[in-house]
C-alpha positions as CSV (number, residue, x, y, z in Angstrom):
1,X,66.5,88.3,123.8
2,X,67.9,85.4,125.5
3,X,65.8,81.8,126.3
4,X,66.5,79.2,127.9
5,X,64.5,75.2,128.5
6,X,65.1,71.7,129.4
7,X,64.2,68.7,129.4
8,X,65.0,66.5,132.6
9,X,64.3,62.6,131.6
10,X,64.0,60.0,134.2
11,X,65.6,56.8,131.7
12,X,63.7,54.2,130.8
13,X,63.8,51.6,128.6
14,X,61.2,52.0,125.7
15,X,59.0,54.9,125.1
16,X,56.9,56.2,122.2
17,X,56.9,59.7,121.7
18,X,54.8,61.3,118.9
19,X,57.2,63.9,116.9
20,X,55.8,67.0,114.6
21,X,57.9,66.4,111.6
22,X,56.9,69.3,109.8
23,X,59.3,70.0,106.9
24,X,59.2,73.8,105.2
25,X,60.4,76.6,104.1
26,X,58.6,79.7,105.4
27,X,59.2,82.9,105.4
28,X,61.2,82.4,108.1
29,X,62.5,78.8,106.9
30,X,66.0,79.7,104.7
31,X,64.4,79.5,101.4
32,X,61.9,82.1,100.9
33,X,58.5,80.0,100.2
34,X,55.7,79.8,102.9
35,X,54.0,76.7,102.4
36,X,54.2,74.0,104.9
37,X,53.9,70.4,104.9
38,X,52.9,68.6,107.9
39,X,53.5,64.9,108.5
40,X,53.8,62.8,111.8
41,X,56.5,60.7,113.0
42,X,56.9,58.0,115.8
43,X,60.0,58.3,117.3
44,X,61.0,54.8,119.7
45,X,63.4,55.9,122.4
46,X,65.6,52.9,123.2
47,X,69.0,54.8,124.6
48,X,70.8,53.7,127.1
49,X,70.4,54.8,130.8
50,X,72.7,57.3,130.8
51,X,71.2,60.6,128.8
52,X,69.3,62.6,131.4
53,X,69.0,66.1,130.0
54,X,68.9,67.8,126.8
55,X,69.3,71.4,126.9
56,X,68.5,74.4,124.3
57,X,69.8,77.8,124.9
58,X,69.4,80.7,121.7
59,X,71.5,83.2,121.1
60,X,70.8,85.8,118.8
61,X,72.8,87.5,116.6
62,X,70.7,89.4,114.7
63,X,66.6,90.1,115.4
64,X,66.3,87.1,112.6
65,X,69.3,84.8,113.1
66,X,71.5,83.3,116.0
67,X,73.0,80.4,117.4
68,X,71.3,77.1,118.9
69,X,73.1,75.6,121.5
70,X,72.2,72.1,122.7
71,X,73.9,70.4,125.5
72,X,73.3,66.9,126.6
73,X,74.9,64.9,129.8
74,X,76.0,62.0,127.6
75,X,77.0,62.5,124.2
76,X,74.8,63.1,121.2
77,X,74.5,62.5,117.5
78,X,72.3,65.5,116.4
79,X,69.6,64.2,114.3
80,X,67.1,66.6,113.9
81,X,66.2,70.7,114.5
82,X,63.1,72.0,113.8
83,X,61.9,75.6,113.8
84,X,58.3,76.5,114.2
85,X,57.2,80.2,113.4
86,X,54.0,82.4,112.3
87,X,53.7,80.2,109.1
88,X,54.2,76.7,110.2
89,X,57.4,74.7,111.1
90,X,60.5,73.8,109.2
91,X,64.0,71.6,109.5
92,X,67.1,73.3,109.6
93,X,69.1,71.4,106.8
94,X,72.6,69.7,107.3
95,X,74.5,73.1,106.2
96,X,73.0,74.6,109.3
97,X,74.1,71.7,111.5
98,X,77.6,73.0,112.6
99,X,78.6,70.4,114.5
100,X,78.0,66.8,113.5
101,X,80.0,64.1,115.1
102,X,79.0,62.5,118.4
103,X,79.3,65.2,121.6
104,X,77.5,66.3,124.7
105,X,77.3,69.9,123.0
106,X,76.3,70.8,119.7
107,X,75.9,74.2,117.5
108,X,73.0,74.9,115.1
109,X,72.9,78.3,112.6
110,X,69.3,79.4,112.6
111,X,68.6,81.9,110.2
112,X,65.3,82.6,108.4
113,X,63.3,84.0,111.8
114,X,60.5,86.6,111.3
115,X,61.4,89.8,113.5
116,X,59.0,90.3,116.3
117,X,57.3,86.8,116.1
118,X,57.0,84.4,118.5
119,X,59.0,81.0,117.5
120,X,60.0,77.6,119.1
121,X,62.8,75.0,118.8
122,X,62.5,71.5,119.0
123,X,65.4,69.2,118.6
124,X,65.9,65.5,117.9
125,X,69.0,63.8,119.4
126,X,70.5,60.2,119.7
127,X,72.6,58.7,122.0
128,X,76.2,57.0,121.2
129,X,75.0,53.5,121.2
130,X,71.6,54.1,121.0
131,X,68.8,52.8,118.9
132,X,66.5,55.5,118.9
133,X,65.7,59.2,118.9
134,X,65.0,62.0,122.2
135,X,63.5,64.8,122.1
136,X,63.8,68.2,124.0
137,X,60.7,69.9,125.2
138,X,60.1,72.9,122.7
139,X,62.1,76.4,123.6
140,X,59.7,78.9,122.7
141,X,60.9,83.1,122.7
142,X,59.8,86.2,120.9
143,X,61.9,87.6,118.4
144,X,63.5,91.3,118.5
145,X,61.9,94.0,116.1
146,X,64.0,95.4,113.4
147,X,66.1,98.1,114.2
148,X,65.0,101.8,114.4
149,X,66.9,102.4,111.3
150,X,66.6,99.8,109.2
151,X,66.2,100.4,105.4
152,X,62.5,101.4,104.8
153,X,61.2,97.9,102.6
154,X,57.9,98.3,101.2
155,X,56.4,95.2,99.8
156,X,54.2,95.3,97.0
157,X,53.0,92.3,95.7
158,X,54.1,88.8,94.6
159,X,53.2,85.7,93.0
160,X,55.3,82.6,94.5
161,X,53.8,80.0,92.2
162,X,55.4,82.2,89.6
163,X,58.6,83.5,91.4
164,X,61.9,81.9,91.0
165,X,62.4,79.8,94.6
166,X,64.5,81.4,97.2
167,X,65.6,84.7,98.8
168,X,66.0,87.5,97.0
169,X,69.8,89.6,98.7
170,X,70.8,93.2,98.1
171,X,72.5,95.8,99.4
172,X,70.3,99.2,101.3
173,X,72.7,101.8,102.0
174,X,71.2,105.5,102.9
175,X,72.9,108.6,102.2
176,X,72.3,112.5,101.6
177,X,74.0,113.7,98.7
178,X,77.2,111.7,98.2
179,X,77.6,111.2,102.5
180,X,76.4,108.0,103.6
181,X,74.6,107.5,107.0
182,X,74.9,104.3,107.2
183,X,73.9,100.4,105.5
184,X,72.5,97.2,105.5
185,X,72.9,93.7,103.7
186,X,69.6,91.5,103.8
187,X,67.5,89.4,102.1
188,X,63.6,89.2,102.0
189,X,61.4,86.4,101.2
190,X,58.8,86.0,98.5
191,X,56.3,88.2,100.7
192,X,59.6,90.9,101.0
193,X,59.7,89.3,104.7
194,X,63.1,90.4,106.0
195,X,64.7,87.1,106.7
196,X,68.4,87.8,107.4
197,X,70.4,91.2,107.7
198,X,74.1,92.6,108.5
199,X,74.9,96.0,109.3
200,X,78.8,97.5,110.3
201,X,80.6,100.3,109.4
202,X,81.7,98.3,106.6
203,X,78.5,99.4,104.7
204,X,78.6,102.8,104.0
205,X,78.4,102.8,99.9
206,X,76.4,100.7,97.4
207,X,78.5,98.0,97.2
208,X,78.4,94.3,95.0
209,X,76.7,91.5,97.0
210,X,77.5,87.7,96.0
211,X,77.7,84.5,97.1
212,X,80.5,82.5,97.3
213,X,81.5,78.7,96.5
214,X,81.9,77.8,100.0
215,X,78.2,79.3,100.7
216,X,79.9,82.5,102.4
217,X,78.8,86.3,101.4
218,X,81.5,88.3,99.8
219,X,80.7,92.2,99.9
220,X,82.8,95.5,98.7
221,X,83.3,97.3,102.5
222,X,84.5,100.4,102.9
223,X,87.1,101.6,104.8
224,X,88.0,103.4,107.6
225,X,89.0,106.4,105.9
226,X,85.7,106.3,104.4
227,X,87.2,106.8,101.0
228,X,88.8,103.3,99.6
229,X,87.3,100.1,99.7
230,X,88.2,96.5,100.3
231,X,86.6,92.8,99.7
232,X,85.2,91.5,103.1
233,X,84.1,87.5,103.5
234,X,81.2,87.2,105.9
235,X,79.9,83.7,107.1
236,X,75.8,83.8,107.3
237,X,76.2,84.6,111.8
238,X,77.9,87.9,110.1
239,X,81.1,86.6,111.2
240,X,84.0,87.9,109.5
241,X,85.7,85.3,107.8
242,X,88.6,87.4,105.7
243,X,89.2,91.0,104.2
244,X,91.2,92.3,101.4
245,X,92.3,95.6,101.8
246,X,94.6,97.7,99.2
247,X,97.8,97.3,101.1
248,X,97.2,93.2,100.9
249,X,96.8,93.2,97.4
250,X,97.9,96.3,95.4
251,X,94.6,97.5,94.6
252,X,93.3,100.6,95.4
253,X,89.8,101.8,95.1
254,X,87.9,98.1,94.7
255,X,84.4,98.7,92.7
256,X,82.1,98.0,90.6
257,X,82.0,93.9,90.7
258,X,83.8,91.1,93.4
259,X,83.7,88.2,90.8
260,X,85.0,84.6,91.6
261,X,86.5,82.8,89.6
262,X,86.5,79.1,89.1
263,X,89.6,78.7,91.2
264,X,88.3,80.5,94.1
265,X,90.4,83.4,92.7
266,X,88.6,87.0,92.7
267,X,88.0,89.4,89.8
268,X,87.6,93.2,90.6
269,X,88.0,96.6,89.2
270,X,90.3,99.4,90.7
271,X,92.0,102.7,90.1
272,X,95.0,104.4,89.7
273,X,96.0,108.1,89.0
274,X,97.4,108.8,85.8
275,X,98.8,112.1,84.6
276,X,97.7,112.4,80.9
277,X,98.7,114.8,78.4
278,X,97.7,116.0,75.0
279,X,93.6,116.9,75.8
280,X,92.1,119.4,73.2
281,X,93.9,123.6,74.6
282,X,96.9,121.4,74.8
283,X,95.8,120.1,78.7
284,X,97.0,117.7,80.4
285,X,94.6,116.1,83.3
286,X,94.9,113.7,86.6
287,X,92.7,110.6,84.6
288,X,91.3,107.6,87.0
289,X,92.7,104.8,85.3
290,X,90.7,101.6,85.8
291,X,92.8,98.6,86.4
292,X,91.3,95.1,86.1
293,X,92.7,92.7,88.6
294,X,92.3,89.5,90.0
295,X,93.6,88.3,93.1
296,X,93.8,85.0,94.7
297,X,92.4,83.8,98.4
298,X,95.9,84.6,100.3
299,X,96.2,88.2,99.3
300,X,98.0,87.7,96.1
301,X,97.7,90.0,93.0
302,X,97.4,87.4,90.2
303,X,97.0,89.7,87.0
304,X,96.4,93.2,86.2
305,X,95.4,95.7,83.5
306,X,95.2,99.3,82.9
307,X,92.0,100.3,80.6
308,X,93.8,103.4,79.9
309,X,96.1,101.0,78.1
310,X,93.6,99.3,76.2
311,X,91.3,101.4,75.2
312,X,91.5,105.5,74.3
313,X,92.2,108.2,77.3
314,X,90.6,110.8,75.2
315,X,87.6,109.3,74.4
316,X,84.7,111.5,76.1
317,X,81.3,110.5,75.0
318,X,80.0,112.9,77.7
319,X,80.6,115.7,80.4
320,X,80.6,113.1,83.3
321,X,84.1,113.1,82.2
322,X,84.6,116.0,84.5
323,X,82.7,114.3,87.4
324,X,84.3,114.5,91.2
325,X,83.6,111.0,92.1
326,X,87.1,110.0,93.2
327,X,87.3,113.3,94.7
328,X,87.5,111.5,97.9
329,X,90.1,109.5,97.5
330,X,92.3,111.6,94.3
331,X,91.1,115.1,95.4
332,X,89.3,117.9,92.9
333,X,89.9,117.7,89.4
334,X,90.5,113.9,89.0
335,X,88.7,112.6,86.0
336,X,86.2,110.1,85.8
337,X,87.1,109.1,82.7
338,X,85.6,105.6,82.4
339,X,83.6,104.9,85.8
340,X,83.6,101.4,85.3
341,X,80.7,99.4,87.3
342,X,81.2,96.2,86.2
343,X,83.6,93.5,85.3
344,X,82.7,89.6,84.7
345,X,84.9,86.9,83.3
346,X,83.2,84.6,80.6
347,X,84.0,81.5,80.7
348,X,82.8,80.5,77.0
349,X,86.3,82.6,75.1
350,X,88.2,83.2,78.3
351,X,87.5,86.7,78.5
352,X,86.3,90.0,80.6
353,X,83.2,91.9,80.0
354,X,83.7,95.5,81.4
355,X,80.9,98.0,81.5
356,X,82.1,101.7,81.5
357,X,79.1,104.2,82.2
358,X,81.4,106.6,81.1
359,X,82.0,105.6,78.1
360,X,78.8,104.6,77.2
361,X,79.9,101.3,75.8
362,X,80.2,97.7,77.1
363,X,83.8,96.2,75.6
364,X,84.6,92.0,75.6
365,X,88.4,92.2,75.9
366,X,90.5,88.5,75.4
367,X,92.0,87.7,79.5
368,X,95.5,86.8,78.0
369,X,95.7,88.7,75.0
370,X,94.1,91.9,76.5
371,X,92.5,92.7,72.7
372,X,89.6,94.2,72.2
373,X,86.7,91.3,71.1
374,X,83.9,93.5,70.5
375,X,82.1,96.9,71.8
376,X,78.8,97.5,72.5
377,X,78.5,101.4,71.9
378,X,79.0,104.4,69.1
379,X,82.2,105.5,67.6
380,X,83.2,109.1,69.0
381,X,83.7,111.8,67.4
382,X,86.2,113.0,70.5
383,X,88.3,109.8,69.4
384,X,90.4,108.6,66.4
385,X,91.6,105.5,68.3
386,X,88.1,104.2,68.7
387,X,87.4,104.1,64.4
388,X,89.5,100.7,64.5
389,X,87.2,99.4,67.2
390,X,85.5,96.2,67.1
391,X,81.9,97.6,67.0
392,X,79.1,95.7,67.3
393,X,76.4,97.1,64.4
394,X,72.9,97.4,65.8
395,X,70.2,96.0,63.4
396,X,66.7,96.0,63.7
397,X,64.4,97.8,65.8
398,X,66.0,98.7,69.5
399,X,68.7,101.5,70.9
400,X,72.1,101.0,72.0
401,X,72.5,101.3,75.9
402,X,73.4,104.6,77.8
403,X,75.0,104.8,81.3
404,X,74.6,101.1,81.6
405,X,75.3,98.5,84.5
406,X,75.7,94.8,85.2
407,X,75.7,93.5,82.1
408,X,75.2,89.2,82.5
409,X,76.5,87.1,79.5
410,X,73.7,84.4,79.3
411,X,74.2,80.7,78.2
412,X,72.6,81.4,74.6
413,X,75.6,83.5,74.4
414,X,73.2,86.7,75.0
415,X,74.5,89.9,76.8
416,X,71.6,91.0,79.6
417,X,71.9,94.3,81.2
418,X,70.7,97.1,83.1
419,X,70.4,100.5,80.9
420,X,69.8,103.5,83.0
421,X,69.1,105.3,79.7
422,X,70.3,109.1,81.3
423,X,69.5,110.5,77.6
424,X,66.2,109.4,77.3
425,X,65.3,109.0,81.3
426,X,63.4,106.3,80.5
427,X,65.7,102.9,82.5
428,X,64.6,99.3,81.5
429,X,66.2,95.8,81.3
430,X,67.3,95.0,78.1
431,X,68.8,92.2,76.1
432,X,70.8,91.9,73.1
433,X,71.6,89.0,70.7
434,X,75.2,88.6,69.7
435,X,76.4,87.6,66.2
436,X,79.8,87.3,67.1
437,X,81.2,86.0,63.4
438,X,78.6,89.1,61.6
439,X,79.6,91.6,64.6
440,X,76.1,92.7,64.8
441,X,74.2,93.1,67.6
442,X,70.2,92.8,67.7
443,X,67.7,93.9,70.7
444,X,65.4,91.0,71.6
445,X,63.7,92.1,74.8
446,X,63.5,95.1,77.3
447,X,61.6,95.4,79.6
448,X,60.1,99.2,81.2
449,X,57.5,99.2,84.1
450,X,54.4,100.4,82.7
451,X,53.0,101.2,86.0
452,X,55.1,104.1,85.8
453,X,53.8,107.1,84.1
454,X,56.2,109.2,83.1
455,X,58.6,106.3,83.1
456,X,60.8,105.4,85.6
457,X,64.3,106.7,85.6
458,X,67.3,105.2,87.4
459,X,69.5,107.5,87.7
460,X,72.7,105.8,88.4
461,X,73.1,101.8,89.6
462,X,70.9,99.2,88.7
463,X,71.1,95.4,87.9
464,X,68.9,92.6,85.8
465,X,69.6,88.6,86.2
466,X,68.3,86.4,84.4
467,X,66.7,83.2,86.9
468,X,66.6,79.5,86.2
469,X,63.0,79.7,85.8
470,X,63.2,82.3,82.9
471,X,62.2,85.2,84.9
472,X,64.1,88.1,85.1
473,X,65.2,90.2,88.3
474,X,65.4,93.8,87.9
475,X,67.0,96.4,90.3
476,X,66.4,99.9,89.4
477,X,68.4,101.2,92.2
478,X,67.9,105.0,92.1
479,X,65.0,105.9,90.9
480,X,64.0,109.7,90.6
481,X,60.8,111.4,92.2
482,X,61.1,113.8,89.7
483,X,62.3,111.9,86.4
484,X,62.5,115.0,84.0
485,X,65.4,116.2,86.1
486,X,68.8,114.9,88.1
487,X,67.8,116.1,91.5
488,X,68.7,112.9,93.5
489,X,67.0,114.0,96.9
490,X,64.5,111.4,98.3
491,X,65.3,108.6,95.3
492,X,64.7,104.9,95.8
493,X,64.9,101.8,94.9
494,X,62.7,99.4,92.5
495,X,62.9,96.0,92.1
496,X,60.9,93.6,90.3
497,X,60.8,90.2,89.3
498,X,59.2,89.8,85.5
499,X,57.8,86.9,83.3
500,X,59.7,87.5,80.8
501,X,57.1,85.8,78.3
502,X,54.4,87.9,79.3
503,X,56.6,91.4,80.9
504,X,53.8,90.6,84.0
505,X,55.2,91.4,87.4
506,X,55.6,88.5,89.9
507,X,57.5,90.5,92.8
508,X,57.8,93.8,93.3
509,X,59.0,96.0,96.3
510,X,60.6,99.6,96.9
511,X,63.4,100.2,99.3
512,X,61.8,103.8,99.7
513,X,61.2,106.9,102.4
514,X,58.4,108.5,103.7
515,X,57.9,111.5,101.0
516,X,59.4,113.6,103.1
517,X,62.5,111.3,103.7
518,X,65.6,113.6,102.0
519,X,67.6,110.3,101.7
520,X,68.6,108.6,99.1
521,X,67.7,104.7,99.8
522,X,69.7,102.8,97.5
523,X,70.1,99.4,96.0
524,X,73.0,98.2,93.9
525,X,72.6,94.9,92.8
526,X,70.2,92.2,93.8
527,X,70.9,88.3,93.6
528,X,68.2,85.5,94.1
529,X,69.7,82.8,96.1
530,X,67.5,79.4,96.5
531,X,68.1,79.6,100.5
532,X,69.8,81.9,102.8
533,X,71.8,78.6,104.2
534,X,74.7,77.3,102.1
């Protein structure tokens, strides 16, 4: 897809030329809605006789974004860009504007097209010294389809009026068994429109999406030994802006989360191989350690902290203890002792909240101190270390998480996570009360989709945030065909976005194959953004 137009102007002094200034945000506007507001302009063009031709020229870089290149023979202040798709015409905003300051040639990010749909581009420009605005003739093209292989989205339903604004981002990677073939990052609109996408080698694993300060997409790639993992910076053209691999910053094995800090600093999760000794037969096994690190934008490993340090080595709340997940990169018999899959700093005591599927427990633990806070879980009986825990003491109706993710500290001081609940099979969003000072811990809301009969069971990753609006967004991001049992084969993901007043669904889509389809489509977090530009 490539399109060229011009506009050749014979100068003249004074002209009146009637403008569509039609400001939205479609589906294929940036910020996810699809209602359009239409107004007209008069635009007076009084520049001087030197500005002859204003020239568009779109590349793509993706079937739903690319580059806008407008070249003028005198130079240009670029006032104004307006895209016009299948549901009506929006303005790029100024963070799409990439070049601002008076020049014949000027750069525009478009992002938010509808694949396979016919759009145009109209741009306003003025003159150095000019009083008034020109305008190009429209550059109409059709857009490329998706690729062949792109993720298999299957929109549901939705209720803007209801939704919280924006585009929803996640992660789609596909794989059979625990050997990927292959992944995407997107985002989709309020009618699960895909509206931006990224694909590389890079995207091989579920992997944490987020968005950064500068308005940049930070993502856990993998590398090319297909085994470790590294934090990649991506600009919205899918540009690589930076990477940090294990040899840059000490840290081997990045998981879990890619948190930044205040600073611009980055908190993550890694691992380490530690012989332990002592196990029950007097064994002695290769554990994972989990080490808790932070690193700064230059490559430079601020802190760090061993888990196995912190907390108990023998604690085994399960058999997953004797998983082969970091076969790949430890070889056979390496111990999943923890499998940590989050870790978020809290800004309200200064500390990290670390989930630990593994352990079956969520632990607060104090960023300079490295104490235990409080843990949300049950004292093990494989354990003597854990009876001087800081356990939090469920009261009231509710159940203590199992096999948990993403857990979101929320500002009523509130802990929100995902529970994939493998004892029960029976996943839901859930939210706890903490009373921090009586170290008890009371359930005030969950949410399980009652569509599902029997109910849904995420196997392994999942995610729920709570939005501005109070809604919250839930990713069930492996859900089982067959939820009385483990087999993975064909599983999918769920995600819906709930009034949390009334537990009614106001989104809801399924990354999920043909019945047929042996792949596992997979979602690891999602993140509501309130446009896909900066």
């Amino acid at each position: 897809m490539h399109a060229r137009d011009f506009l050749k102007r014979t100068p003249i002094a004074r002209a009146v030329l009637a403008a569509a200034a039609i400001v939205t945000g479609c589906g294929g506007g940036g910020d996810g809605t699809s209602d359009a507001t239409t107004g007209d302009e008069t635009v007076t063009d009084t520049s001087a006789p030197g500005l002859e031709v204003v020239e568009l020229e779109f590349s793509p870089v993706t079937a739903v974004s690319g580059t806008l290149v407008v070249h003028a023979d005198a130079d240009v202040e670029l006032m104004k860009v307006t895209v016009t798709g299948p549901d009506g015409a929006w303005e790029v905003p100024a963070s799409g504007l990439l070049t601002t300051a008076p020049a014949r040639d000027h750069e525009v990010m478009i992002l938010g097209l509808l694949a396979d749909a016919e759009h145009s581009f109209e741009v306003a420009v003025r003159e150095v010294g000019g009083a008034g605005l020109e305008l190009s003739e429209d550059l109409s093209l059709r857009t490329d389809p998706l690729p062949a292989v792109f993720p298999p989205v299957q929109f549901a339903a939705s209720d803007p009026a209801r939704m919280q604004p924006g585009v929803t981002f996640l992660d789609s990677t596909s794989r059979e068994g625990f050997t990927s073939v292959g992944g995407f990052l997107l985002a989709v609109d309020a009618r699960g429109r895909v509206v931006w996408y990224y694909t590389s080698p890079l995207v091989q694993q579920p992997c944490d999406l987020r968005r950064l300060q500068n308005g940049n997409l930070l993502f856990l790639g993998v590398d090319a030994n297909g085994a470790d993992s590294m934090a990649v910076e991506l600009d919205m053209l899918g540009r690589e802006v930076n990477r940090w691999t294990k040899d840059q910053v000490g840290l081997q094995g990045m998981h879990g989360d890619l948190w930044e800090l205040p600073d611009g600093s980055v908190l993550t999760v890694a691992v380490a191989l530690r012989e332990v000794s002592g196990f029950p037969g007097d064994k002695t096994y290769n554990l994972v350690d989990e080490i808790i690190g932070e690193f700064s934008r230059d490559g430079q490993l601020l802190r760090s902290a061993s888990l196995v340090d912190i907390l108990d080595p023998y604690r085994m709340p399960s058999q997953d203890f004797h998983a082969n997940f970091w076969a790949p990169l430890f070889g056979p018999g390496s111990k999943d002792w923890a499998h940590v899959n989050a870790v978020i700093h809290d800004p309200s005591d200064d500390t990290y909240v670390v989930s630990a599927r593994h352990q079956d427990a969520v632990f607060k633990i104090d960023r300079e101190t490295l104490e235990l806070v409080w843990v949300i879980g049950e004292d093990e009986n494989t354990s003597v270390e854990d009876d001087t825990w800081p356990f939090l003491q469920l009261v009231g109706e509710g159940s203590l998480p199992n096999h948990q993710h993403a857990p979101m500290m929320l500002p009523s001081g509130n802990i929100l996570m995902f529970d994939n609940a493998n004892k029960s099979h029976v996943s839901r969003a859930v939210e706890y009360a903490i009373d921090a000072e009586a170290m008890t811990l009371t359930q005030v809301w969950e949410y399980i989709d009652p569509d599902y009969d029997p109910s849904i069971f995420s196997i392994y990753i999942g995610d729920a945030d709570l939005q501005e609006n109070g809604n919250v967004l839930i990713d069930f991001g492996a859900v089982l065909r067959d939820p009385s049992g483990i087999n993975a084969t064909g599983a999918y993901a769920h995600i819906v976005e709930v009034d949390r007043s009334t537990g009614e669904k106001v989104f809801e889509l399924d990354v999920r194959g043909a019945e047929s389809d042996p792949l596992q489509r997979l979602v690891y977090r999602v993140d509501r953004q309130p446009s896909l530009y900066p």
